[in-house]
DRENTORKOL-3810 file (N, C-alpha, C; in nm, 4 decimals):
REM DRENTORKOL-3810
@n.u->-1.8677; n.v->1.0701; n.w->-2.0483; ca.u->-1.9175; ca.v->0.9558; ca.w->-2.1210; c.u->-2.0548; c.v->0.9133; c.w->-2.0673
@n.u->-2.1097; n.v->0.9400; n.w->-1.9357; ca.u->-2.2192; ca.v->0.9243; ca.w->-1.8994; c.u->-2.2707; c.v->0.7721; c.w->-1.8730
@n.u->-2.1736; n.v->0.6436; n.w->-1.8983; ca.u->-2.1666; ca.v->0.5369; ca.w->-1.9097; c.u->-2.2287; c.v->0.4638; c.w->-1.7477
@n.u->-2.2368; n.v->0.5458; n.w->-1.6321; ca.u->-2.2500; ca.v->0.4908; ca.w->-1.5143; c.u->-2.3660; c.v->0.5573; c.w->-1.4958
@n.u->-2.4892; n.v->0.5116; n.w->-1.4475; ca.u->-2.6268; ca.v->0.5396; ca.w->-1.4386; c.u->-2.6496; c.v->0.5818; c.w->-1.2768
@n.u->-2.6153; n.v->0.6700; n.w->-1.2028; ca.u->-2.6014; ca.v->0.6645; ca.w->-1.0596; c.u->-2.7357; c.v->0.7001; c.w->-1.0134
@n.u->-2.8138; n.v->0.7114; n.w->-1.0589; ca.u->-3.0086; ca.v->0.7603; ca.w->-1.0218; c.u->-3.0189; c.v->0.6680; c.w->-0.9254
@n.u->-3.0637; n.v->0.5976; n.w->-0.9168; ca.u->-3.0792; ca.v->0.4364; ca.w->-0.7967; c.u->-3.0203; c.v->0.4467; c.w->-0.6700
@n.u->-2.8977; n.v->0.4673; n.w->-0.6868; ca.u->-2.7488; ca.v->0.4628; ca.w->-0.6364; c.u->-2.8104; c.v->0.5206; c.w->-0.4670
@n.u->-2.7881; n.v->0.4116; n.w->-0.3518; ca.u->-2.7792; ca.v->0.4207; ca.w->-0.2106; c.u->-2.7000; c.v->0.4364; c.w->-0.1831
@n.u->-2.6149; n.v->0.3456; n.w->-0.1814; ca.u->-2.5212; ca.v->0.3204; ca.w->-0.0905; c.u->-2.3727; c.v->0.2652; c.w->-0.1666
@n.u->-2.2683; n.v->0.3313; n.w->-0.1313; ca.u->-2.1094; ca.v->0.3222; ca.w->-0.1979; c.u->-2.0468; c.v->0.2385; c.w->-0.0649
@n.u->-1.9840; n.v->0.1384; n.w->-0.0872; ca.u->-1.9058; ca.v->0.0250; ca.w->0.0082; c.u->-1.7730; c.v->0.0682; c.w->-0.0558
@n.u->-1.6772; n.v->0.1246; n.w->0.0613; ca.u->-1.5391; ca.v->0.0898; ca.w->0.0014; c.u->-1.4620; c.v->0.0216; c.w->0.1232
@n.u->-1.3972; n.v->-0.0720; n.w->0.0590; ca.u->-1.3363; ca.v->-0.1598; ca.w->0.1244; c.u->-1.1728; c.v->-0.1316; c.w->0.1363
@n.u->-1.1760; n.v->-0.0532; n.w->0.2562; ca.u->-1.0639; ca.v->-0.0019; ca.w->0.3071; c.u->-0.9095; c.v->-0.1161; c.w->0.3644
@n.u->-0.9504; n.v->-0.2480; n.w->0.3945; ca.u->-0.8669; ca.v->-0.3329; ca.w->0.4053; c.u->-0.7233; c.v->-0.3394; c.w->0.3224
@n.u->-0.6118; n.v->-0.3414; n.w->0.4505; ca.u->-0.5175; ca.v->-0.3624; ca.w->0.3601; c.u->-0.4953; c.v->-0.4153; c.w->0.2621
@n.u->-0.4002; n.v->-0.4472; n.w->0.1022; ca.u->-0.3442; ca.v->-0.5331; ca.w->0.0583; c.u->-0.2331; c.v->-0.5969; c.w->0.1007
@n.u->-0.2007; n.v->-0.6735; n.w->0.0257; ca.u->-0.0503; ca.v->-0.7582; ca.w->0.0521; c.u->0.0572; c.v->-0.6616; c.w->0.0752
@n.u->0.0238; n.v->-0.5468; n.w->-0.0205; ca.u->0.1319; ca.v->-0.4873; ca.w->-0.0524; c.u->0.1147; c.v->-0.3771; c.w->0.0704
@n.u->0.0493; n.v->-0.3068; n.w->0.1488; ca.u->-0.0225; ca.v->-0.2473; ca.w->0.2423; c.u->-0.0567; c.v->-0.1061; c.w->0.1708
@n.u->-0.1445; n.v->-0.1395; n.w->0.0442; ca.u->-0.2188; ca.v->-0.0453; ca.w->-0.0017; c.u->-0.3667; c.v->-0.0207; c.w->0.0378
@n.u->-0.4290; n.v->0.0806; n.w->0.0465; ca.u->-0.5158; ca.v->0.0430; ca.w->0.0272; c.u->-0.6442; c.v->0.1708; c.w->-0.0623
@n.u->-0.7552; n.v->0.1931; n.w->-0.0517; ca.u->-0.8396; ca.v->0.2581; ca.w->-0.1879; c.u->-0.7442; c.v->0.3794; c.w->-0.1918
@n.u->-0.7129; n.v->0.3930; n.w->-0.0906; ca.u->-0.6710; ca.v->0.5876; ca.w->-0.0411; c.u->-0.5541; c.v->0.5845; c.w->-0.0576
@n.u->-0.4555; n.v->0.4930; n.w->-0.0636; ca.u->-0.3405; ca.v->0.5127; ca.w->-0.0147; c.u->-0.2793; c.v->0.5070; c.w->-0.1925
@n.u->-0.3467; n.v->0.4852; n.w->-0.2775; ca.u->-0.2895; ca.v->0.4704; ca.w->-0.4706; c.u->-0.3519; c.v->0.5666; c.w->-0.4840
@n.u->-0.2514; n.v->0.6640; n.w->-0.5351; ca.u->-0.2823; ca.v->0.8474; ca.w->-0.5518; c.u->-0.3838; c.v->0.7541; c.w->-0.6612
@n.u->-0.3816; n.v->0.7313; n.w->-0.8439; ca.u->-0.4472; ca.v->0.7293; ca.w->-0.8858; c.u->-0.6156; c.v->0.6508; c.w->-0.8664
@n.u->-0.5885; n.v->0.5990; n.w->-0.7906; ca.u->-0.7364; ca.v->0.5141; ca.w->-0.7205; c.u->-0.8025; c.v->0.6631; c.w->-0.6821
@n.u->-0.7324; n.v->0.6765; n.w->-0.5380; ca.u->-0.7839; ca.v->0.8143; ca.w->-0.4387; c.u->-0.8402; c.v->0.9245; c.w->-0.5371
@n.u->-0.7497; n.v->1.0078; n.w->-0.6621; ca.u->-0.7768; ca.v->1.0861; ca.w->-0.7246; c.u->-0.9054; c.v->1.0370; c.w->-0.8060
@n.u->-0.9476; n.v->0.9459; n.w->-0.8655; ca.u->-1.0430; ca.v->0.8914; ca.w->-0.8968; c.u->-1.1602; c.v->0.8734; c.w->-0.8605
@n.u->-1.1433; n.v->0.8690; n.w->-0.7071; ca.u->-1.2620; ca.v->0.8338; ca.w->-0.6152; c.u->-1.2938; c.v->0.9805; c.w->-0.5983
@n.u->-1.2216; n.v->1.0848; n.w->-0.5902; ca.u->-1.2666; ca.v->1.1918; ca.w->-0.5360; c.u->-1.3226; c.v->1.3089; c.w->-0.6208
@n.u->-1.2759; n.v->1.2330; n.w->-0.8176; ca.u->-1.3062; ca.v->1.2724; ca.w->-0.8907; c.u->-1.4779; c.v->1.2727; c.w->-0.8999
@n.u->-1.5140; n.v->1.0745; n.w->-0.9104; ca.u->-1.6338; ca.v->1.0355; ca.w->-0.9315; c.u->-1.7021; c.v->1.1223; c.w->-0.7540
@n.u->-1.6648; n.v->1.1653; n.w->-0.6441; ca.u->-1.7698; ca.v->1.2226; ca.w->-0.5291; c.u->-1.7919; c.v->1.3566; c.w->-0.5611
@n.u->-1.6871; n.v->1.3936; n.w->-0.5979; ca.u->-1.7081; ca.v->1.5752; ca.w->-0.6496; c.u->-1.8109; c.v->1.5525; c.w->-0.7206
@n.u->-1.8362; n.v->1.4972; n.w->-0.8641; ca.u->-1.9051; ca.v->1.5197; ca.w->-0.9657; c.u->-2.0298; c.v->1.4275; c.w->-0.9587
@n.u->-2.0602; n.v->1.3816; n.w->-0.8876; ca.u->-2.1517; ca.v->1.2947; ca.w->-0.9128; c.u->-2.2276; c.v->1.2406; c.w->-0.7330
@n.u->-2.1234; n.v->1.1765; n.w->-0.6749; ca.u->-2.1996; ca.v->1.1588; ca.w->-0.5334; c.u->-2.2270; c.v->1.2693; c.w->-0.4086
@n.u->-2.1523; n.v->1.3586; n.w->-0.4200; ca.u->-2.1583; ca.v->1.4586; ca.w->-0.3152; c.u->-2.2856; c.v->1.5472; c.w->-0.3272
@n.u->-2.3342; n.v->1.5466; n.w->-0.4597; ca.u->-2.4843; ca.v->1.5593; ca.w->-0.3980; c.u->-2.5714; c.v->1.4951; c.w->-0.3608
@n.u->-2.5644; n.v->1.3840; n.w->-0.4112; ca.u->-2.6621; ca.v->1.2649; ca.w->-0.3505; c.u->-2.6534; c.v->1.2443; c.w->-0.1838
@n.u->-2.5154; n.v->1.2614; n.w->-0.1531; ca.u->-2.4758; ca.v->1.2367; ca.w->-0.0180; c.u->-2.5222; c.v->1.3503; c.w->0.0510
@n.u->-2.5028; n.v->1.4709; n.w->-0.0100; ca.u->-2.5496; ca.v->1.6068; ca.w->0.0989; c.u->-2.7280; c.v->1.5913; c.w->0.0854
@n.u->-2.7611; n.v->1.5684; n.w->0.0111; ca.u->-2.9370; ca.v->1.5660; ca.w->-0.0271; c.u->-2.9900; c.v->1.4395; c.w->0.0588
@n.u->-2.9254; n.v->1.3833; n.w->0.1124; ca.u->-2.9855; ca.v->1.2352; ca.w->0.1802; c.u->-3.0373; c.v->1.1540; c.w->0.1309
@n.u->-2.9934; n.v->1.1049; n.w->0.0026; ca.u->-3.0231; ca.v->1.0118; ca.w->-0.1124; c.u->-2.9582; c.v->0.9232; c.w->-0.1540
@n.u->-2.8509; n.v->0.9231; n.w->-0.0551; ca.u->-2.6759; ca.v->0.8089; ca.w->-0.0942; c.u->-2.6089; c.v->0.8110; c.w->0.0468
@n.u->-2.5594; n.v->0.6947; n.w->0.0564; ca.u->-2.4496; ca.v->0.6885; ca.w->0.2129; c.u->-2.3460; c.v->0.6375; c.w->0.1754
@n.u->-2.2178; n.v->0.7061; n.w->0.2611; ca.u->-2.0459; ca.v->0.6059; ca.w->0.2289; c.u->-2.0705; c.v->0.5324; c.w->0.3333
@n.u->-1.9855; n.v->0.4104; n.w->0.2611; ca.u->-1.9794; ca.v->0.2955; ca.w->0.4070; c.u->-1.8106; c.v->0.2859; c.w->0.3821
@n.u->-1.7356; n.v->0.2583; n.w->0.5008; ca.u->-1.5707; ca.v->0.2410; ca.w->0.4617; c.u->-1.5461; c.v->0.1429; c.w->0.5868
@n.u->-1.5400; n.v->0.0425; n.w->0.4689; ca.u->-1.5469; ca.v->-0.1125; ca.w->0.5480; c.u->-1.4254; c.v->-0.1354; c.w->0.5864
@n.u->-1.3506; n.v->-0.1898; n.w->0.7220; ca.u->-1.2188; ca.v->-0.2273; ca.w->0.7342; c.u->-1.1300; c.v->-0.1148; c.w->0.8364
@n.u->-1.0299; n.v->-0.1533; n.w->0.8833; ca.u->-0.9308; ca.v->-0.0886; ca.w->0.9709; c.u->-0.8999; c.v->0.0406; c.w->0.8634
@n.u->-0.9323; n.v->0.1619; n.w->0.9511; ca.u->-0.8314; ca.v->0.2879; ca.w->0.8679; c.u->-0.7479; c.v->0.3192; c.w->1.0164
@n.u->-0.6261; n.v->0.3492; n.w->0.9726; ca.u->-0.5178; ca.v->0.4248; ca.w->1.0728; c.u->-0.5565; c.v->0.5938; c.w->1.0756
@n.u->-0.5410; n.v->0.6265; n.w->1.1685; ca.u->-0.5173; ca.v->0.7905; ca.w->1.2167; c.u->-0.4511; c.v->0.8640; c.w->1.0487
@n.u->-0.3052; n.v->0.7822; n.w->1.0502; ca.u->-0.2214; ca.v->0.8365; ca.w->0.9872; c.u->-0.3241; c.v->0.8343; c.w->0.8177
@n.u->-0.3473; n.v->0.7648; n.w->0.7857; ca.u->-0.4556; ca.v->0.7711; ca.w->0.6520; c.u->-0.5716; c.v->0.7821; c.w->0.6380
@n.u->-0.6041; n.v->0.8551; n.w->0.7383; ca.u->-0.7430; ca.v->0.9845; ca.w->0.7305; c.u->-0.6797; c.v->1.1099; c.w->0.6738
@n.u->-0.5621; n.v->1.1065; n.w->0.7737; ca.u->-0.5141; ca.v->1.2999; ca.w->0.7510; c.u->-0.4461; c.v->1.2570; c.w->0.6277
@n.u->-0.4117; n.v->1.1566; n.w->0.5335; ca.u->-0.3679; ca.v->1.1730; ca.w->0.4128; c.u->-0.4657; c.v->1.2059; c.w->0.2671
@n.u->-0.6289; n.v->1.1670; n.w->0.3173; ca.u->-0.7193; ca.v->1.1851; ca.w->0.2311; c.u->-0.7970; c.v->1.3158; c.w->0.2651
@n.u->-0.8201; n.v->1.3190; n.w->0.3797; ca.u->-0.9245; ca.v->1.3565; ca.w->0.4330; c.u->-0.8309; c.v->1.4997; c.w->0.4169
@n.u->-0.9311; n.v->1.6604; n.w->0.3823; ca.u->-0.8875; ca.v->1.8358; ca.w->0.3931; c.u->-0.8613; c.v->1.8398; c.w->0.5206
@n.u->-0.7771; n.v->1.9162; n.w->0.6147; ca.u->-0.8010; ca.v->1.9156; ca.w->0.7427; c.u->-0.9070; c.v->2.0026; c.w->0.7507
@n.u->-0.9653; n.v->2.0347; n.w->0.8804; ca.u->-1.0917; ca.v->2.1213; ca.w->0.9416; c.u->-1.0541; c.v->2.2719; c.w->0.9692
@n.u->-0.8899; n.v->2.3016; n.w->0.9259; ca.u->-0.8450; ca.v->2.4585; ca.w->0.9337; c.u->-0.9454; c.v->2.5145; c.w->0.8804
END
């Protein structure tokens, strides 16, 4: 749809803080799948080219890195 104009685009803030419920961006498959949809296609070059930075605001646990994050095998 092309509806999001990302040319400009520095800097992505995600705000990793728990919810009530102790969710958080990473931890709602459909959020996570979403986010990793819009970095594949759109930010991961900006980010490898040095034209965009992630910021990931808030407490992350050990345990919900290795749930998002590929391991380094």
């Amino acid at each position: 749809m092309e509806a999001l104009w990302l040319s400009p685009l520095k800097l992505v803030v995600h705000d990793m803080q728990r919810d009530a419920k102790s969710f958080t961006l990473f931890t709602l498959p459909h959020v996570r799948k979403g986010f990793w949809d819009l970095y594949k296609g759109y930010l991961d070059q900006k980010v490898k080219g040095g034209n965009a930075r992630l910021c990931f605001y808030g407490g992350v646990s050990e345990k919900d890195v290795k749930k998002v994050l590929p391991s380094a095998e």
